[in-house]
N, C-alpha and C positions, 0 to 999 in steps of 0.2 A: 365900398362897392363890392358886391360880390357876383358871382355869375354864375349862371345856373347849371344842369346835368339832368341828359335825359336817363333816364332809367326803363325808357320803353322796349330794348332788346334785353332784358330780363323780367319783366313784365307780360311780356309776350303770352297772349293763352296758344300760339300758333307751338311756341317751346314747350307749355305745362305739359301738354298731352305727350309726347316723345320723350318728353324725361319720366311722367308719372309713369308709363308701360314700359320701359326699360327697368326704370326702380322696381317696379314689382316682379318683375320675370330675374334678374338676378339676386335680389336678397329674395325670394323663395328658392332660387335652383341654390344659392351657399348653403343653405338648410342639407340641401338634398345630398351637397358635396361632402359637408363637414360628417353627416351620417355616414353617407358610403366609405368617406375615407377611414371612419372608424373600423365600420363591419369588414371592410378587404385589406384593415392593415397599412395603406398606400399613406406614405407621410405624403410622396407628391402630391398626391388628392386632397388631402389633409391641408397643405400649404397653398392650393389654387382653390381651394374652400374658404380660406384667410383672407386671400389676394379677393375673391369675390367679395368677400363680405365687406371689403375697405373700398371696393368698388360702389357697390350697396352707400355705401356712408357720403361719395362723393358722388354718387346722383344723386341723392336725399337730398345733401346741400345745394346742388345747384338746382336742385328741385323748389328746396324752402327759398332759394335765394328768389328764384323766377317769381314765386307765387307772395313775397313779402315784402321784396326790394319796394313794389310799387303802393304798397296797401299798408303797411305797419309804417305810420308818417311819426317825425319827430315831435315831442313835445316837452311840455316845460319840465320834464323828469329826464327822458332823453331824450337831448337834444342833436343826438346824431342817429336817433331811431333805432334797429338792432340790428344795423348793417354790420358790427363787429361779430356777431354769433359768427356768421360765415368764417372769420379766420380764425376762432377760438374750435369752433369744429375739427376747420384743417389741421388744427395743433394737434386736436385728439388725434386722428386720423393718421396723424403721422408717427405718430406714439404705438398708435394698435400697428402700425404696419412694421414699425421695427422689432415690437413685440414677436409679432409671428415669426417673423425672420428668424429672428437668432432662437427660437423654439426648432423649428425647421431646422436649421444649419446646425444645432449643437445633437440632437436627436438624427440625426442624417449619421454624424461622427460618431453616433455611442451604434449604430445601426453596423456600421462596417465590420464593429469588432465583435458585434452579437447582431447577426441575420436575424430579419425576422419575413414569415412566411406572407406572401402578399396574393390577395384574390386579383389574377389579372383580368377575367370577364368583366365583374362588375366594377372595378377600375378602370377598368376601356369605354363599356357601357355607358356610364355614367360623366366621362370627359369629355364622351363626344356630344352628350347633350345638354355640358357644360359649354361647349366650342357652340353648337346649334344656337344657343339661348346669346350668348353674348356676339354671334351675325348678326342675330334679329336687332340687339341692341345697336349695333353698328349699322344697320341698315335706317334705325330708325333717327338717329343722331347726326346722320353723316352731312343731312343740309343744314341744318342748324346751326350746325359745330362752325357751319361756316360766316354765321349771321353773330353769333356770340362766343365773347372770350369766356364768358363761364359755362356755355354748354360745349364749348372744348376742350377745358379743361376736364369734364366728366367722358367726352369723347373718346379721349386718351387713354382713360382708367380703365374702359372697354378694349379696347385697343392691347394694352398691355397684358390681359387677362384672356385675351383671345390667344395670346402669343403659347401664356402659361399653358392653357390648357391645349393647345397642339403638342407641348411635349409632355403633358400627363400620356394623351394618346398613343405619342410614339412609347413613352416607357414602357406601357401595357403592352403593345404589340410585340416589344424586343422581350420583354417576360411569357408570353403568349409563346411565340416560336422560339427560343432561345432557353429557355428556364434561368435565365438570369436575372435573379431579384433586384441584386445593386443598384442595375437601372434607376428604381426608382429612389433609392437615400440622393443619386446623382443628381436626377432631376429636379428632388426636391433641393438641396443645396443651391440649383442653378437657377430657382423660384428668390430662395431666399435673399442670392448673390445682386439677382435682378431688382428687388424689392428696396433692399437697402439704400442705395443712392438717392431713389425716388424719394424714400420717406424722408431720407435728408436734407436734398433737395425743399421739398414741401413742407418742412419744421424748417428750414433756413427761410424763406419765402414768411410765412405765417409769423416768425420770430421779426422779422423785421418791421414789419408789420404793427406787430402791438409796442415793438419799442419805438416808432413815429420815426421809422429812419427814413433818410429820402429814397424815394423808389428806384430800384433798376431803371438805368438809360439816363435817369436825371441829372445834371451838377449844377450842384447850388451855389458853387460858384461862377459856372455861366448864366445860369438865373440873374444872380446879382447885375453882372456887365453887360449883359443885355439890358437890363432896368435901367441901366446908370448910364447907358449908350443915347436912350431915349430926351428927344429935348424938355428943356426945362427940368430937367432929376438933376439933384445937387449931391442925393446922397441915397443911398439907403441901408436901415437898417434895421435887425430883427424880422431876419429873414426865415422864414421857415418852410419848407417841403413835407409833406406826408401822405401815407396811403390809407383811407378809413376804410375801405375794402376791394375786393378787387374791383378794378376799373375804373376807381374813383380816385384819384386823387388830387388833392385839394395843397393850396398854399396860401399863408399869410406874408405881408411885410409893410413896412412904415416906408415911404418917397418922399422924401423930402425938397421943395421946387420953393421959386423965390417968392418973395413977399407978393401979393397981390397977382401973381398968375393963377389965370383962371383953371381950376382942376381938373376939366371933364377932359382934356384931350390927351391929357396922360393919363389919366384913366381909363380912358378904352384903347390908347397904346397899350400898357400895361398889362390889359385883358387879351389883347388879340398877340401878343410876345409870347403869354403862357399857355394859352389855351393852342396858335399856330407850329409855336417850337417846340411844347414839350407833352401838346397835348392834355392840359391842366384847365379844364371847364369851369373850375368853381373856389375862385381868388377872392381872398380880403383883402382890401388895400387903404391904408389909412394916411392920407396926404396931409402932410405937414408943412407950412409955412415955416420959411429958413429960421426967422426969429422966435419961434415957438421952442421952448426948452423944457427937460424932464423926459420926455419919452424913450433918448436916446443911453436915458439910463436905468434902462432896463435889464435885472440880473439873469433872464435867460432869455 
């Protein structure tokens, strides 16, 4: 028995539209950051040019997820469809954001002991209509974020990017009135500083993920005793929890009940324990008759 999962809050064309205008107005404006931070010298610009562009990557995805989750269907080549791209993306994602980081944070360090000269106009300029472009983004996401776990996930990435570039702004203006270049190695290190847990964070998350671990919040050992609590379960084993992408996650296990009871009502016990306690929509359950033997000798 298996039970189903809707996919209609990723599906949504009411989501495409607010993810597809956000994805376009921030990977065009990282273009515009990553130039500037060249031509004015600014690592901070430089690094919140980065930070956009990994932002860029996770609207994209929750872009591609919204627009494929419901339309790229499984079939007899794959039969779990391409809902994995989604956290093989996030791996990249987290990879390029660590990347940046330590570019930023080690270039910030060779910056203190050799200044270098920084345009603060067009580093000011240019942050504020990095900060402009990711409110719009934030104006556009902010109900949705509230309807979907994957367009909050890219809600956040906004969020955190709006933060960055508030203090590109201030660096420029303390370089502006001040002549203090530092500012910005500081800033950019405190981009970098910021960055780093996130991407770890989201390679821990993504990692777990493709190795089929049981999801955060889950114990599969209450799984089990919950199952085994249910009447007529004698046993169960070959138990399994996992996540195939976000929001979905899915479990198998064999129940073992006695000779000749009739199966269906621990079966939909069964369904409404995973799906009520642990929030698990879409369970295999393969009921076994006490005196049926071999399955329980299963080597994984």
């Amino acid at each position: 028995m298996s039970g189903g999962h809707d996919h209609g809050s990723l599906g949504s064309i009411k989501h495409v539209k607010p993810l597809a205008i956000s994805f376009g107005l921030v990977a065009s404006f990282a273009f515009v950051e990553l130039i500037a931070g060249i031509v004015s010298g600014s690592l901070a610009l430089t690094a919140d040019a980065g930070h956009m562009f990994t932002d860029a990557l996770g609207l994209g995805m929750a872009l591609a997820a919204a627009l494929l989750a419901g339309r790229v269907q499984p079939n007899a080549k794959r039969t779990f469809g391409l809902f994995r791209l989604e956290i093989m993306a996030a791996l990249a994602n987290a990879v390029i954001l660590l990347g940046v980081a330590t570019y930023v944070i080690v270039e910030a360090i060779g910056r203190f002991r050799s200044p270098v000269d920084v345009e603060p106009g067009l580093m000011t300029a240019v942050a504020i209509g990095g900060l402009i472009i990711n409110v719009i983004a934030f104006r556009l996401l902010q109900k949705a974020a509230g309807e979907s776990l994957n367009i909050e996930g890219a809600f956040l990435e906004v969020i955190g990017d709006m933060l960055a570039s508030v203090g590109v702004v201030i660096a420029g203006v303390v370089i502006i009135v001040t002549g203090w270049s530092g500012i910005d190695a500081v800033v950019g290190i405190a981009i970098g500083l910021f960055i780093i847990p996130r991407a770890l964070n989201l390679a821990r998350k993504a990692i777990r993920i493709l190795i089929e671990s049981a999801p955060d919040g889950v114990d599969v050992d209450e799984v089990r005793t919950l199952l085994l609590d249910l009447p007529e379960v004698l046993e169960v084993h070959d138990l399994h929890v996992w996540t195939l992408t976000s929001e979905m996650n899915t479990a198998t296990a064999h129940i073992v009940i006695d000779d000749g009871i009739d199966p269906h009502p621990t079966l939909d016990s069964a369904r409404d324990v995973l799906a009520n306690r642990f929030g698990i929509d879409h369970a295999t359950f393969q009921i076994e008759p006490v005196s049926h033997s071999g399955c329980d000798e299963l080597a994984w």
